[in-house]
Backbone as ProteinMPNN parsed JSONL, in Angstrom:
{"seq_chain_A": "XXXXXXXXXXXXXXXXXXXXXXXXXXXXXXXXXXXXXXXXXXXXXXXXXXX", "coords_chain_A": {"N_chain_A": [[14.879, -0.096, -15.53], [13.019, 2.928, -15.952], [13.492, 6.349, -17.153], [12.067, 8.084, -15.509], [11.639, 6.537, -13.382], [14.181, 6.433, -12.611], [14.232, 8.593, -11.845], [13.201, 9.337, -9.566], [14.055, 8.092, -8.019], [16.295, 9.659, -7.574], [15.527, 11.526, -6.699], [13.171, 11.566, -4.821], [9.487, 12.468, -4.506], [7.984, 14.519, -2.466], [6.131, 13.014, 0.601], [3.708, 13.983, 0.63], [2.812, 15.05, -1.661], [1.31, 14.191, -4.136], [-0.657, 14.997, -6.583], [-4.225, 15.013, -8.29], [-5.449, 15.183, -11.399], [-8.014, 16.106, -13.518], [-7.413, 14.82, -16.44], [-8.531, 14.662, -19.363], [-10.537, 16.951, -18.887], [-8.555, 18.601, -19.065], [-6.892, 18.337, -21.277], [-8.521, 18.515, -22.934], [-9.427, 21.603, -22.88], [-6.816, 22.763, -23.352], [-6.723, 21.863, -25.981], [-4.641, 19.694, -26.67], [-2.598, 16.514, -26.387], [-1.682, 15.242, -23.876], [1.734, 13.75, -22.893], [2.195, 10.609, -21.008], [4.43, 10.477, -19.759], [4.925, 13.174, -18.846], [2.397, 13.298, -17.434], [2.678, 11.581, -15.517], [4.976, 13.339, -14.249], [4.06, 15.014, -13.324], [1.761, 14.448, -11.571], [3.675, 13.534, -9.214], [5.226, 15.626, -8.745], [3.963, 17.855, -8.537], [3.984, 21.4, -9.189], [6.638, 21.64, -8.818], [9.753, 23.104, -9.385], [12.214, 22.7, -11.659], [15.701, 22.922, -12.152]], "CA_chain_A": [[14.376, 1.112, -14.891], [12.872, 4.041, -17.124], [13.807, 7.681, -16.756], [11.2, 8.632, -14.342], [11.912, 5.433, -12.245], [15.607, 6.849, -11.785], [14.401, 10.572, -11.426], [12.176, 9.323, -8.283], [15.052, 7.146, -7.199], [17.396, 10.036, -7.073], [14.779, 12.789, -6.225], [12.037, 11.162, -4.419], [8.47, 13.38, -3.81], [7.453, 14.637, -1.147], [4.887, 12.434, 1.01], [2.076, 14.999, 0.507], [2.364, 15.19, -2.684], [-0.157, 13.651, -4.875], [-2.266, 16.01, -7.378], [-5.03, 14.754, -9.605], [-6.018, 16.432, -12.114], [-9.351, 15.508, -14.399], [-6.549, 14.866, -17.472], [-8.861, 14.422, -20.178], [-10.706, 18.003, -19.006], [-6.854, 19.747, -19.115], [-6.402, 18.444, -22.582], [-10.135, 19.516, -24.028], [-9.26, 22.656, -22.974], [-5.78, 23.094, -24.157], [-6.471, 21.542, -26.774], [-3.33, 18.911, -26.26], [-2.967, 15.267, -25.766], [-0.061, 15.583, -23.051], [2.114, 12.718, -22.472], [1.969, 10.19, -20.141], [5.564, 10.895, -18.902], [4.325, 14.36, -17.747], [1.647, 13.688, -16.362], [3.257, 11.14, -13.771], [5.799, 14.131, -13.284], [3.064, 16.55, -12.194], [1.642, 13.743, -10.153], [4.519, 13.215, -8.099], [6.041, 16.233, -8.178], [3.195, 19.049, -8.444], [4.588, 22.784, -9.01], [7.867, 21.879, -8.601], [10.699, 23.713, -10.321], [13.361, 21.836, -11.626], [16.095, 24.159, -13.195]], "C_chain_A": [[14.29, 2.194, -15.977], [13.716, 5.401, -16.282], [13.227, 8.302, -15.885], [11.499, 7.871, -13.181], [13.332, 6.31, -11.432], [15.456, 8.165, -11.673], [14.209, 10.418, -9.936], [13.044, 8.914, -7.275], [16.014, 8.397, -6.424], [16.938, 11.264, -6.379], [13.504, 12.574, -5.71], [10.723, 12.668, -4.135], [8.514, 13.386, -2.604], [6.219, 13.69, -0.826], [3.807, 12.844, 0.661], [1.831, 15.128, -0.899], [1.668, 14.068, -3.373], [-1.416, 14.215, -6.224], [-2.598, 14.944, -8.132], [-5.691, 15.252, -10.332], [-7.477, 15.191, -13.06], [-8.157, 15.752, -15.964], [-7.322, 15.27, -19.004], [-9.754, 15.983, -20.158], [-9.359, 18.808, -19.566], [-6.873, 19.84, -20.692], [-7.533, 18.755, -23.396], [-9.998, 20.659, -24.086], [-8.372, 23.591, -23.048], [-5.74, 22.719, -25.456], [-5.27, 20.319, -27.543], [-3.879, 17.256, -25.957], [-1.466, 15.372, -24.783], [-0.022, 14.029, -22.868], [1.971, 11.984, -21.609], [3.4, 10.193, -19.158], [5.262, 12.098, -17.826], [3.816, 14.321, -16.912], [2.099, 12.948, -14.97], [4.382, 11.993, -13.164], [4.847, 14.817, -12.625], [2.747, 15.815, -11.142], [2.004, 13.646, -9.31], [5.423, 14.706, -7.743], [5.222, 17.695, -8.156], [3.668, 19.898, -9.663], [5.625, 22.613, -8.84], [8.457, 22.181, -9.546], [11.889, 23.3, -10.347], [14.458, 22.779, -12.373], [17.804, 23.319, -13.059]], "O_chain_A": [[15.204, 2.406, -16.773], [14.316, 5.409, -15.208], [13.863, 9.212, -15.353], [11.618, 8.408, -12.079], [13.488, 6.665, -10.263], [16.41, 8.903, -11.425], [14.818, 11.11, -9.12], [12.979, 9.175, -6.073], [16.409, 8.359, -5.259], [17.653, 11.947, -5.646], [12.627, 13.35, -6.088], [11.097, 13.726, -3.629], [8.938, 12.555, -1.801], [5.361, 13.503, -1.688], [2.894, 12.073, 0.366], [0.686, 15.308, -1.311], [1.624, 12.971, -2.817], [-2.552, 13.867, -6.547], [-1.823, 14.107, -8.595], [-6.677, 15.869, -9.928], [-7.656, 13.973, -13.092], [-8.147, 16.866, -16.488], [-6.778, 16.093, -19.741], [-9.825, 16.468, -21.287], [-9.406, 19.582, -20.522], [-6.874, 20.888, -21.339], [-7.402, 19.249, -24.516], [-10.315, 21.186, -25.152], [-8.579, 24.798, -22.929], [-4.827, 23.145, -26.163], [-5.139, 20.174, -28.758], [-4.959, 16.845, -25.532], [-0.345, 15.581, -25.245], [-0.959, 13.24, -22.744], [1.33, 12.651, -20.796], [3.357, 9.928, -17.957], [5.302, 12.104, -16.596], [4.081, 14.83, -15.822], [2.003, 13.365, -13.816], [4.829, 11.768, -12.039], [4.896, 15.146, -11.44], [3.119, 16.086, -10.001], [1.274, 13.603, -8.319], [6.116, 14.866, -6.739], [5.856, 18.671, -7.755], [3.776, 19.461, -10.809], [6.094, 23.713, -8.55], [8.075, 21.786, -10.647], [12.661, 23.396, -9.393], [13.983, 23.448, -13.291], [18.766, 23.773, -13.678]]}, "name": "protein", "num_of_chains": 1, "seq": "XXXXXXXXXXXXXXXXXXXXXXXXXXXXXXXXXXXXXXXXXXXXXXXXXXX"}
């Protein structure tokens, strides 16, 4: 199990959540290649604030 596997395990999303973003626009226009860890956090977890 990776690190995301046991985040989801211990902090599951919400049902509704879901975003998709156009990835490859985000990073043309940041300028960025963002990870692929990230982006399955945003996926599953939006806007959420983890602190």
């Amino acid at each position: 199990m990776n690190s995301f596997e046991a985040l989801v395990k211990v902090l599951p999303p919400s049902p509704a959540s879901g975003l998709e973003l156009d990835w490859a626009a985000v990073e043309e226009e940041q300028g960025l290649k963002f990870p692929s860890d990230y982006k399955n956090l945003i996926a599953c977890y939006e806007d959420v604030l983890f602190g």
